[in-house]
C-alpha positions in Angstrom: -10.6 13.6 11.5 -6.5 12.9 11.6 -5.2 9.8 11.0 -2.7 7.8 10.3 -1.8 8.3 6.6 -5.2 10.7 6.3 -3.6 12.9 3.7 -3.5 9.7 1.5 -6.7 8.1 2.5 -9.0 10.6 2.0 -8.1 10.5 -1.5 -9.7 6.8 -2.1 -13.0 6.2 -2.5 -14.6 3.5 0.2 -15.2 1.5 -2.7 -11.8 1.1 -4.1 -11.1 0.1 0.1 -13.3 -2.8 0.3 -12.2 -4.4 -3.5 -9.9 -7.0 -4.1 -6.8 -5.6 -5.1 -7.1 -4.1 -1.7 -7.3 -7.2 0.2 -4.4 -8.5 -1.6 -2.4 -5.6 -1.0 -3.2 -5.6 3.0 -2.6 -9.2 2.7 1.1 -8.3 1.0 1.6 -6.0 3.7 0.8 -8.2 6.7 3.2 -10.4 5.2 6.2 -8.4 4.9 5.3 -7.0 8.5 4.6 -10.9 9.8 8.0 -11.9 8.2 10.1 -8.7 9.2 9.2 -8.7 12.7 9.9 -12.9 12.6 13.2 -11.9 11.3 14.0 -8.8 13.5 13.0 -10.6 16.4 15.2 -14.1 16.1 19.1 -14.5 16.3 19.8 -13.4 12.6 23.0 -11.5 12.0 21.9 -9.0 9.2 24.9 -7.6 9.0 27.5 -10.1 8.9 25.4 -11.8 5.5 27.1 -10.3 2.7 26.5 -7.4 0.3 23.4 -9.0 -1.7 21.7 -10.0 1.3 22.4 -6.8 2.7 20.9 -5.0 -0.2 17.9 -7.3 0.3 17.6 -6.5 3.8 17.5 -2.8 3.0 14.2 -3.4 0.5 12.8 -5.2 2.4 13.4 -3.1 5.6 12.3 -0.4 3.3 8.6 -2.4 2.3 7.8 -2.9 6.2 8.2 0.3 6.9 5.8 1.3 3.6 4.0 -2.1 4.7 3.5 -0.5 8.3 0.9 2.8 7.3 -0.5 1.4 4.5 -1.6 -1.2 6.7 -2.7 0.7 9.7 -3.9 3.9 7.5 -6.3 1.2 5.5 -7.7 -0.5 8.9 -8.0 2.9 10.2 -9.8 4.3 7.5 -12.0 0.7 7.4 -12.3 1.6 11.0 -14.2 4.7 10.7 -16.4 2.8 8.0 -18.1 1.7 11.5 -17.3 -1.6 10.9 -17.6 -3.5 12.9 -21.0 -1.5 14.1 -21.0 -3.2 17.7 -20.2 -0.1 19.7 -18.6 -1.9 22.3 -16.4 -3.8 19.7 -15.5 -0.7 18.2 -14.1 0.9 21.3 -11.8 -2.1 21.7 -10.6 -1.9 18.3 -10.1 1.3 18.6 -7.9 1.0 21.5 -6.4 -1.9 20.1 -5.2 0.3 16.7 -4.0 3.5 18.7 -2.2 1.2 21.4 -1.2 -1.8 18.8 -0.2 0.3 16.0 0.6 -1.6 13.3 0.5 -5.1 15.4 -3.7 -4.1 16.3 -4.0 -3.1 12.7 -2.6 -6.8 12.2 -4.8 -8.2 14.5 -7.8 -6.0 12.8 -6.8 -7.2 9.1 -6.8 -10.9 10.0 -9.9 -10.6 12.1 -11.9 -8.0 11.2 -11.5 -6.7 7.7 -10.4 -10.2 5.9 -13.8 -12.2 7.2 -15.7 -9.4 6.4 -14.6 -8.7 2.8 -14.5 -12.9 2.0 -18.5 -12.5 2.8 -19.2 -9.8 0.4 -17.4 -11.7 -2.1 -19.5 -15.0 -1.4 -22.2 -12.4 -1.3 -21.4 -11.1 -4.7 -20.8 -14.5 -6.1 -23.7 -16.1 -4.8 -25.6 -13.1 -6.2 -23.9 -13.5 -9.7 -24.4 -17.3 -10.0 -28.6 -16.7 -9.5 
């Protein structure tokens, strides 16, 4: 199966998908896509703000673009994990990640993936501390 950022995806392990440093790094990059689409969206002259800001503007254009498939790639690929297994639920996130994009993958993130890794990791605590 195509999708978004496949050729990249298929190349780590489910494991590696559901850790921590992942959940940081979609947590980095719902941030810079949060905060760039804030910024994009309000009255801010990006091009009258100087040569430092502009180079600023350019990395971190640059990081919401990167921000943007790894993002939607990751949910997508979490996605097909069949979580969550409610087939009806699945079907709207699925329309809600082909029509959404990256805004449905940001919606999946915060409200899908996020709760459901926190309660592995109380689950592996909880299971460490016995």
């Amino acid at each position: 199966m195509i999708f978004p950022g496949s050729f990249i995806w298929r190349h780590i392990s489910d494991k590696w998908l559901m850790s921590k440093i992942a959940s940081v790094l979609f947590a980095i990059s719902s941030i810079v896509i949060a905060g760039m689409t804030a910024v994009l969206g309000s009255d801010v002259q990006i091009q009258n703000t100087g040569a430092f800001s502009a180079f600023f503007w350019a990395v971190a254009g640059s990081l919401c673009g990167v921000s943007i498939f790894f993002l939607w790639g990751g949910m997508w690929r979490y996605w097909m994990l069949g979580k969550p297994s409610n087939r009806i639920a699945r079907r709207i996130w699925f329309a809600l990640l082909v029509v959404g994009v990256w805004y449905g993958a940001l919606l999946y993130y915060a409200l899908v993936y996020m709760p459901a890794i926190r309660k592995r990791e109380r689950g592996h605590l909880e299971g460490m501390a016995k």
